[in-house]
N, C-alpha and C positions, 0 to 999 in steps of 0.2 A: 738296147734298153732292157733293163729286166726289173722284178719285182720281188722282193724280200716276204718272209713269212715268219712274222717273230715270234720267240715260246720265251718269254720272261717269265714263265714259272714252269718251264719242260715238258717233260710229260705227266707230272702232277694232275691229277684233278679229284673231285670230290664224288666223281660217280667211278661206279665200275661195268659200264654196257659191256656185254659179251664180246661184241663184236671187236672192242676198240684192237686199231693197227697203234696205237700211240704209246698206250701205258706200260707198253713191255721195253720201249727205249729208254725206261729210267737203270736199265740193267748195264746198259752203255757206260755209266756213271757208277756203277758201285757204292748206291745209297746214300751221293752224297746232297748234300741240300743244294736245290734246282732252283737258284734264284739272280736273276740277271743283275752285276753291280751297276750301278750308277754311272761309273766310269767307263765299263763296259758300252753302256745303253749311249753315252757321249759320242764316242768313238765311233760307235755303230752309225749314230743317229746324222754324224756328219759326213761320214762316208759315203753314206747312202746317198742322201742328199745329192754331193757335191758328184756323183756319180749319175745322176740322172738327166736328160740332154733336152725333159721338158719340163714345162711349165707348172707341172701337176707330178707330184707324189706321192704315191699311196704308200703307205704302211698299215698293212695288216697283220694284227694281235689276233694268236691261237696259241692250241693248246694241244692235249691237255686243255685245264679250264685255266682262262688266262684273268681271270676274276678273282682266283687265289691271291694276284697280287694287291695290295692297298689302291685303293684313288690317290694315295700320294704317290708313287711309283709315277700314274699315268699322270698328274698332273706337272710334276717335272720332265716324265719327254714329251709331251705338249709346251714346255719352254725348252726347250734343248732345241725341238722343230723347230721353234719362230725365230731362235741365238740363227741354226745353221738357213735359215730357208732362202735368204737375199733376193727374196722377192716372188719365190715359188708359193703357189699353194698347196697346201696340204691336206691329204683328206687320209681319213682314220677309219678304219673296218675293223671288227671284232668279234672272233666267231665266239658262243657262249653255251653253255646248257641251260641256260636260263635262270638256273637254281638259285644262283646267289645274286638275283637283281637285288636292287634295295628303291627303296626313293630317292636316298643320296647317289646312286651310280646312276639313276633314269635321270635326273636332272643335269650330272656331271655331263652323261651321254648326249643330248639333248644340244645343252649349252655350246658343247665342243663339236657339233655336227657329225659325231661319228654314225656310220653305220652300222648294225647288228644282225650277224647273222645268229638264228636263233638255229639249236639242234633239235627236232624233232619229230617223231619216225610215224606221223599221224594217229589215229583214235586212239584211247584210252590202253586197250587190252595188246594192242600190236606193239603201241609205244613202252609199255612197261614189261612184255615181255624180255627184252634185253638191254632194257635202260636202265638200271637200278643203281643204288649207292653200293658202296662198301661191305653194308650188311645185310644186302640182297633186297633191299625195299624198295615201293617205285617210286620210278620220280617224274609218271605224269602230270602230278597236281602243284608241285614247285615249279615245273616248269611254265604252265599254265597262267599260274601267280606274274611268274616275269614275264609274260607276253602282255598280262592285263596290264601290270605296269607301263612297259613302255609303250602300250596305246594311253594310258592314261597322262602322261609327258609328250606323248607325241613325239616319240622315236623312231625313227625309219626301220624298219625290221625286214628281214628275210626270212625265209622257211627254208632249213637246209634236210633234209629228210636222206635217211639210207633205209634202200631196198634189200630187203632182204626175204628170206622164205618164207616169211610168214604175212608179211603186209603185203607182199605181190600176191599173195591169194585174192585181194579182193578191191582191184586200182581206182574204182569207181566210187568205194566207201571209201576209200585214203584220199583222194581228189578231192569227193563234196567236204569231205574235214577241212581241209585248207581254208576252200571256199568259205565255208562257215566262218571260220574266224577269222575272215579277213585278211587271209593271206594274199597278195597280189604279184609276190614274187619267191618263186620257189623254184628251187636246186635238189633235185632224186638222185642219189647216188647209187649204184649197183655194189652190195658188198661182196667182194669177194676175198674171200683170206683162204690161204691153206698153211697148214701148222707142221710145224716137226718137233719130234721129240728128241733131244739129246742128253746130255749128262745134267746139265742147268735146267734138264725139263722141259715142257712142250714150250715152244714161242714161233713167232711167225716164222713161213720161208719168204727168201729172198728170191727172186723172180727167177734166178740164174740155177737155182736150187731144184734136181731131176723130180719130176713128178710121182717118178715111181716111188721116193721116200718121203716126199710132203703130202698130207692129206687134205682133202677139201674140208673146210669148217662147212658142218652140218647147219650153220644158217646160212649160207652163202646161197642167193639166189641162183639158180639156174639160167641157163638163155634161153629155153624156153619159155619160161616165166617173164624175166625180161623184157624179149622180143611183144609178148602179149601184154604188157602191164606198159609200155610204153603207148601201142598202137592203139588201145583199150582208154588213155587219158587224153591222146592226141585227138579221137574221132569229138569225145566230151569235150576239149577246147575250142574246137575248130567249130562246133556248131554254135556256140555263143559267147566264148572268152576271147577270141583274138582280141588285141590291142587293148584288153583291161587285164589280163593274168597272164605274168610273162615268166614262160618255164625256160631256165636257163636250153636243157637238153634241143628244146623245139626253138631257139630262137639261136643257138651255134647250129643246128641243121640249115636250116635259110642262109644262114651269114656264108656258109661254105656252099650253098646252092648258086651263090651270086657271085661266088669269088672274095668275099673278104675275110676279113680275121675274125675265128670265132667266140673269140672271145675264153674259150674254155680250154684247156691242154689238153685234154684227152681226145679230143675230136682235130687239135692242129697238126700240122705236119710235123713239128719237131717240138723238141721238148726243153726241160730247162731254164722255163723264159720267169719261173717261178723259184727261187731257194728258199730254203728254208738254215732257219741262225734260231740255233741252240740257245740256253740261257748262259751259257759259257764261252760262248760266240763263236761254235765251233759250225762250220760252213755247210751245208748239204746240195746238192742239185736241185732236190724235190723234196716236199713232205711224205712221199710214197716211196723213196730210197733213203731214208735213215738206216744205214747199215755202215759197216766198219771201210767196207770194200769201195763206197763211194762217196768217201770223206775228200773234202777238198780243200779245206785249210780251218787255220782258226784266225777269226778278224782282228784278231789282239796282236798276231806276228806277220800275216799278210795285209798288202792292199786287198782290201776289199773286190775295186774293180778286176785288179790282175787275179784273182780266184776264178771272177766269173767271167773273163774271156781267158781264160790257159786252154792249154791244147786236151788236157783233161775233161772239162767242163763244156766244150765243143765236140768232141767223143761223144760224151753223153747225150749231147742234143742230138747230133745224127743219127745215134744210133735207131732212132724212132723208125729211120724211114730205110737205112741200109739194112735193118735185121726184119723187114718185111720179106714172108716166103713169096714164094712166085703164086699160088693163091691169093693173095690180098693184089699183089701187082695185077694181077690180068680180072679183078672184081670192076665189077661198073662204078661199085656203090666207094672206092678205093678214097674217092677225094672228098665224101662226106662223112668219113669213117676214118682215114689215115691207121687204121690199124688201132686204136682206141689205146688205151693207155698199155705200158710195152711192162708194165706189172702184174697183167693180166695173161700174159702171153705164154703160156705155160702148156700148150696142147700142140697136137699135131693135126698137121692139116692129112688128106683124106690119102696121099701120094706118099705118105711118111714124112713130112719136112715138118721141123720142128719152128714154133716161134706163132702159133697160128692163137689168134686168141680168145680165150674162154668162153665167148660172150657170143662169137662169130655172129651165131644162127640167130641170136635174139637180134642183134644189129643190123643183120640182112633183110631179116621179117619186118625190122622198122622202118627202113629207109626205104625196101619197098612198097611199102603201106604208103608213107608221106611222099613217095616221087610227085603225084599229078598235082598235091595240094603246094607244094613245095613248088612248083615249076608254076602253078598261078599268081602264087604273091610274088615269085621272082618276077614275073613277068608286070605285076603291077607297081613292084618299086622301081624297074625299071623304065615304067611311066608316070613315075613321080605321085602317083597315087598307095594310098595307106594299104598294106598286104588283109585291115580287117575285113576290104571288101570281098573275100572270101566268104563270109558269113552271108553276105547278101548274094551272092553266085548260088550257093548253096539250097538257101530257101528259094530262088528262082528256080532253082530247076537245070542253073546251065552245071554246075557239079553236082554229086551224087558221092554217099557215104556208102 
């Protein structure tokens, strides 16, 4: 089983955050118009489908901002869905900057049960430092605009939020923000990007790319920051949000404390289980290997499925766990951690072995902070009891922060 990541409008979008890994794969294309056909989006739409061996199928719309396309785009593959589904159901996710809600899309969204993950990187001053448009203005208050809205429809929303050096300064102000507006389910990303400069100009490196000629992007959080800005929101959940505010990072830690799927790819053992399809329907492993080097077909001239079980595509996925140094194998913390995503993996461990990754120290500082809180709710789902009663252990007295 795998899951698709569709860009029906590419790497287009209407902001230009500093940070973005996205908008430089419009360079892939040589400036041509990034817009998924019709027939394309058929083809896709039935592949998929007829490819998947449950009962449920997600398709997830991204970007770039995938808002660029019309409501008519989306309301033809919502009947494309129902022609292919033969009895499946379908569920629809869409990540967004929020910018260009309308009332017509909060309704459309609504109507059609999709869910919306929203982009933004908490308070005012942290979010508009690297969020802006095109002509460098912010874009806290349009984005703000579309959260009201879709509480105003009553739209399912997420908080997708990236960490970066300037909001890990303060995790406790970035946290009560959430909180404040009613955020109940939020996704912290750690940004890290390092850039090289070539003939075509600076643009990102690719993981395989020496360190010694790509440089760290000066907003890319640290793992010491990291490491603190995680344990720093974990102790503030654990004392009164368990089971009302569910942070993707702190609910894949548990899921691999018990032994199941974490629901997240950077935290699983292998990788992969996620591609990503171009507006041209050209095939990728991940959304974090859009590069020339790890193209795997295009859906117009291959099956679909035979793309993503080739011996190509099976490479990739192992590679998670066979390019792990002998560091990561002999860590405690190895099976809540798997080596975190192998895009990050750009350092050397402390013996010289290369492949050790960036973050290491912030991930270790984490998982050891959450070990004892982490082995109580395992131990409470493991008696069939809710893991919130952490919170009541805590005010008794039998744990301690």
């Amino acid at each position: 089983m795998f899951n698709l990541m569709l860009k029906p409008a590419g790497a287009r979008c209407n902001l230009r955050c500093t940070y973005c890994y996205y908008l430089g794969k419009q360079r892939l294309y040589g400036g041509a118009r990034e817009v998924m056909s019709d027939e394309l989006l058929e083809r896709l739409t039935r592949d998929y489908i007829n490819c998947q061996p449950t009962s449920e199928v997600l398709f997830t719309w991204h970007g770039g901002e995938p808002l660029l396309r019309p409501l008519s785009f989306y309301r033809r593959a919502l009947a494309m869905q129902q022609r292919y589904a033969d009895g499946r159901r379908i569920i629809n996710c869409i990540q967004t900057n929020g910018t260009l809600l309308t009332d017509d899309w909060c309704r459309f969204l609504r109507d059609n049960d999709f869910l919306v993950g929203i982009s933004i990187d908490g308070p005012q001053a942290e979010h508009d430092a690297f969020r802006t448009d095109k002509n460098g203005q912010p874009s806290f208050s349009g984005v703000m605009r579309g959260i009201e809205l879709l509480n105003q429809y009553g739209v399912q929303w997420n908080g997708l939020a990236a960490v970066n050096r300037l909001n890990a300064r303060r995790p406790l102000g970035f946290y009560h923000f959430f909180r404040r507006i009613g955020c109940r389910y939020l996704q912290f990303t750690p940004v890290v990007e390092r850039t090289v400069r070539d003939e075509a100009g600076e643009r990102l490196a690719a993981v395989e790319e020496d360190h010694s000629v790509a440089r760290l992007a000066d907003y890319s959080v640290t793992p010491e920051q990291w490491g603190a800005f995680c344990c720093t929101i974990f102790d503030e959940w654990l004392r009164r949000d368990v089971g009302h505010v569910f942070i993707q990072l702190f609910d894949a830690t548990l899921a691999n404390w018990v032994g199941a799927p974490p629901g997240v790819c950077t935290l699983a053992r292998t990788c992969g289980h996620t591609a990503a399809v171009e507006w041209n329907g050209d095939l990728y492993p991940c959304d974090h290997f859009v590069f020339p080097q790890y193209h795997l077909g295009n859906i117009a001239d291959q099956p679909l499925q035979d793309m993503m079980s080739s011996g190509r595509q099976q490479s990739f996925s192992r590679m998670k766990t066979a390019a792990l140094p002998s560091q990561c194998r002999h860590c405690r913390y190895l099976f809540a951690c798997n080596g975190e995503c192998p895009r990050n993996r750009f350092c050397q461990t402390e013996g010289g072995e290369p492949g050790l990754n960036y973050l290491c120290a912030g991930y270790h500082r984490f998982f050891a902070h959450v070990a004892p809180y982490m082995d109580y709710m395992a131990a409470e789902l493991a008696a069939h009891r809710p893991p919130s009663n952490i919170m009541g252990a805590l005010r008794k007295g039998v744990l301690s922060l």
